[in-house]
C-alpha positions, 0 to 999 in steps of 0.5 A: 661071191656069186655072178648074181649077187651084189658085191655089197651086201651079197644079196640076189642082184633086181634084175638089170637094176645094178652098175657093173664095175668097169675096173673090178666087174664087181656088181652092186644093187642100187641100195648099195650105191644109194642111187635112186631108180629114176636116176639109174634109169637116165644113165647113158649106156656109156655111162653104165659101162664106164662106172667104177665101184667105190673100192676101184676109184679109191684104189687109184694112186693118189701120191703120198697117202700118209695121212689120208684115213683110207682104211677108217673111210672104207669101213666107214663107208661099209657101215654107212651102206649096211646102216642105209639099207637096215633104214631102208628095210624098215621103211619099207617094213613100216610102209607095209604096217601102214597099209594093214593098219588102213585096212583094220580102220576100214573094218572097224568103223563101228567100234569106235574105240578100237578105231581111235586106238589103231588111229593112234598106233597110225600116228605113231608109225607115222611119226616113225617113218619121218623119224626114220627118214631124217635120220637117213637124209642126215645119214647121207649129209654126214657121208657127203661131209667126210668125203669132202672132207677127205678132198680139202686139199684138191683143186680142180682145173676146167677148160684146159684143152688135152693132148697127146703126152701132155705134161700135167704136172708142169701145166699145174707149175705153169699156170700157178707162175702165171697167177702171181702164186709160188709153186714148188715141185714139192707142194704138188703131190699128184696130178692128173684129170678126172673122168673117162677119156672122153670118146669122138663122136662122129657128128660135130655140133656147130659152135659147140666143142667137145669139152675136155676133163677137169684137171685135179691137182693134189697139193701137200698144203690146204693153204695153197689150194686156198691162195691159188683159188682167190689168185683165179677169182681175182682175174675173172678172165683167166685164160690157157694163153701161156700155159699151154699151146693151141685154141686160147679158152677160158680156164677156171679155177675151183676148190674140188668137190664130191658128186653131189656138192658138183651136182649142187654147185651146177644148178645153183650157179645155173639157178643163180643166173636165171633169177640175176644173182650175182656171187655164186662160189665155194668155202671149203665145200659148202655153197653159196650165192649173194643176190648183190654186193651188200647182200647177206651170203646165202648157203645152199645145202640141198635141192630143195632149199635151192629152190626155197633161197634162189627159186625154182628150176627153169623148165628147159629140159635140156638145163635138167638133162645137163644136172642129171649128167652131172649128177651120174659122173 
């Protein structure tokens, strides 16, 4: 594979639109990776230097695998990407056939019947391009779907401050005891935190601290991640204090999610507070909000109907500056 080509679909890289793999140094076109452009063009510099390809995080250990479809997930994923950018291409080619069809009504005018013939051949272009664009929008959603899919059986912990050989495996243990919930060595497959280290920076910010990685705990048993999650949400003030030594923060407890459905869950639990909502939480992937107690449970499964459901976004940019870096992690 040529240095200027992507990995993907070994296609000519656009310039500087592409994310170098920091693990493989593979490159990838933002097709490939279905990013969109004003997305790439808010990732940090770190960001960019930190990303890893697909093939890289799935490569990373993950403890017993004997189940996991990881070679049905790669070409899954292979014929999801060539299907996203044949869709794309013939957006693009129905786009340019739109254009050259507004130019003949242009000329036209005087022929009446010709005009009504290409106004319908429009209509049907038309027709064509919104056809096209729910099939990759449910093409994405399916995608989203089967991974979190493979993630059924994670938790993930926030607010456990690291350290230097910090032993997760028996942070996991602990906390679990802690909770009021049985735990055996042999119902943790894997644990470890997510994300690139995070780096020092030279400036404190008073009153704000450095936020430490999530840790993913991998468990044999779906169940129990389901009995340690409803054990967190039961005591609302769930702290570090006997699970591990120094400052006693918060900790909470949540099944794991994919980038998009982490992004989502961020701005609904946000959008959740703006508008005084009073449940936001997670079933098996999918997210909900509940105004009050008694109120019918609301599933949110996009953006938009986030907005729709909830209601708009704040237009603090720092709130939509917080969700972009969500998103990119």
């Amino acid at each position: 594979m040529s240095a200027n080509t992507c990995s993907g679909c070994g296609e000519p890289l656009p310039g500087s639109e592409f994310l170098k793999c920091f693990g493989c140094q593979d490159k990838y076109d933002l097709i490939c990776l279905g990013i969109e452009q004003a997305a790439f063009l808010k990732l940090s510099k770190d960001q960019k230097e930190q990303w890893n390809c697909p093939s890289c995080t799935c490569s990373r250990p993950k403890g017993d695998n004997t189940h996991t479809p990881i070679r049905s997930s790669a070409a899954l994923l292979r014929t999801e990407v060539m299907a996203l950018k044949e869709q794309n291409s013939e957006i693009s080619l129905l786009r340019q056939d739109v254009q050259e069809l507004k130019a003949q009504l242009a000329k036209a005018t005087t022929h009446t019947e010709s005009l009504k013939e290409l106004e319908k051949k429009l209509s049907m272009q038309q027709s064509s391009i919104t056809e096209l664009t729910d099939a990759l929008e449910q093409l994405q959603q399916s995608y989203n779907t089967h991974e979190q899919n493979n993630l059924h059986d994670e938790l993930e912990i926030a607010g456990i401050e690291e350290s230097d050989n910090e032993n997760l495996h028996h942070i996991a243990l602990v906390m679990s005891s802690k909770l009021g919930v049985a735990l055996t060595d042999a119902e943790v497959s894997q644990v470890f935190r997510t994300g690139a280290r995070r780096r020092l920076s030279n400036v404190t910010v008073p009153g704000k601290r450095q936020q430490p990685r999530p840790i993913v705990v991998k468990l044999t048993r779906r169940s129990k991640r389901d009995e340690l999650v409803k054990a967190a949400r039961n005591r609302r003030h769930f702290t570090s204090e006997d699970i591990v030594a120094g400052m006693v923060t918060k900790v909470y407890l949540n099944e794991r999610l994919t980038k998009h459905n982490r992004a989502l869950f961020h701005a609904a639990r946000q959008r959740s507070s703006q508008y005084h909502y009073r449940y936001c939480w997670t079933s098996n992937g999918l997210i909900y909000v509940r105004k009050a107690e008694g109120k019918p449970a609301l599933q949110i499964r996009s953006l938009p109907e986030l907005d729709l459901r909830v209601g708009p976004a704040n237009s603090d940019p720092s709130m939509e500056q917080q969700l972009d870096t969500d998103s990119a992690q």
